[in-house]
C-alpha positions in Angstrom: 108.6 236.5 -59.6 108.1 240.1 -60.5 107.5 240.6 -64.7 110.5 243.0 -66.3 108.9 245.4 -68.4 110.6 246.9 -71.2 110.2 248.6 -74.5 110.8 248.5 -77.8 110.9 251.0 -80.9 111.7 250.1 -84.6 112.5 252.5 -87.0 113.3 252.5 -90.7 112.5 253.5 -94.2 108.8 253.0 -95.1 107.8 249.2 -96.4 111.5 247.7 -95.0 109.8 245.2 -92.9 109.4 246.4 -89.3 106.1 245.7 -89.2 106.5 242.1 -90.3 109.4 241.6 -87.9 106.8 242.7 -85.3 104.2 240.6 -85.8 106.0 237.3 -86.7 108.0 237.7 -83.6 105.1 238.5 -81.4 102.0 236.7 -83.1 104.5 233.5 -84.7 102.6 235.0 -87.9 103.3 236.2 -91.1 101.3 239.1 -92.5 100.4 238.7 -96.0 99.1 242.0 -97.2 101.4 245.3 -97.0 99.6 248.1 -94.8 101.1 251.2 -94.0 101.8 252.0 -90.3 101.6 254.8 -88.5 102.0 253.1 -84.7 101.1 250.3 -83.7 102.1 248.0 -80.1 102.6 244.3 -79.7 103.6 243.0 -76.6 105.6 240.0 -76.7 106.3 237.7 -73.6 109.7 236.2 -73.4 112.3 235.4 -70.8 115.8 236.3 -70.4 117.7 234.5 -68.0 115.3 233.0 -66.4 113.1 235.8 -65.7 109.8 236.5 -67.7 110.1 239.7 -69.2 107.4 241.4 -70.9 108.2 243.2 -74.4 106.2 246.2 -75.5 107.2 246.5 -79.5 106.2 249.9 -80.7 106.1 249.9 -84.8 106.7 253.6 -86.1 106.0 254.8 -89.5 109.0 254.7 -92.5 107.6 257.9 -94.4 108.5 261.3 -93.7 104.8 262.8 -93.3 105.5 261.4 -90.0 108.6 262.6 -89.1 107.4 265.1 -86.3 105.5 262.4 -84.6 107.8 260.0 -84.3 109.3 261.4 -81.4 106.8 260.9 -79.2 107.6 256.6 -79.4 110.6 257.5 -77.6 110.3 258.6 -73.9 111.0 255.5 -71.2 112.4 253.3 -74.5 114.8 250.6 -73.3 115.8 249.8 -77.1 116.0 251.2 -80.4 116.0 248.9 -83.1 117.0 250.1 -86.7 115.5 248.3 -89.5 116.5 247.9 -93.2 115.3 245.8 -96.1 118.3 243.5 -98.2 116.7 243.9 -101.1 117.0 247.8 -100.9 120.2 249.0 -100.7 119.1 252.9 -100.1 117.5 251.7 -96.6 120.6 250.4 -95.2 122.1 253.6 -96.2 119.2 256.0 -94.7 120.0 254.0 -91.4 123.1 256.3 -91.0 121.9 259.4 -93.5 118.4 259.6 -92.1 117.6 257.5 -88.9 120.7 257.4 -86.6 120.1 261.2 -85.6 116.2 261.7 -86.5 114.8 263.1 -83.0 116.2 260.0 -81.2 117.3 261.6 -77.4 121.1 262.7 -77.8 121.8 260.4 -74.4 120.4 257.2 -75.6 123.6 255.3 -75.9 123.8 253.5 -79.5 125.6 250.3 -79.4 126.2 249.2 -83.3 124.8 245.3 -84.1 
């Protein structure tokens, strides 16, 4: 049986926990020291149905120096996944002040979670 590939980009406000969502879901690891990211790819093997699917999780940097680049996660993404921390109140709120329209492709449907 063929492997599905498909991608996956996070988003969110700098030091929210994208990274760590990453790597524990991928690696079954928890990071213990906070770095900074500016990308970074996991690849997580799962299956769906049945089928083995093959998850590329693209981490994309929180702080705005890195707002033009960004973009360039996007092309041939299968999801978007907007991240926010609980304990920070002003990153749930960027999701729809700052991240819902922030160079994401106008046609990439948005289903709400």
């Amino acid at each position: 049986m063929a492997v599905l590939r498909k991608k996956l980009v996070v988003v969110g406000d700098g030091a929210c926990g994208k990274t760590c969502l990453l790597i524990v879901f991928s690696k079954d690891e928890f990071p213990e020291v906070y770095v900074p990211t500016v990308f970074e790819t996991y690849v997580a093997d799962i299956e769906v149905d049945g089928q083995p699917v093959q998850l590329a999780l693209w981490d994309t940097a929180g702080q705005e120096d890195y707002d033009r680049l960004r973009p360039l996660s996007y092309p041939d993404t299968d999801v978007i996944l907007m991240c926010f921390s609980v304990d920070s109140p002003d990153s749930l709120g960027n999701i729809s002040e700052k991240w819902t329209d922030r160079g994401i492709p106008s046609d990439f449907g948005r289903i709400g979670i």
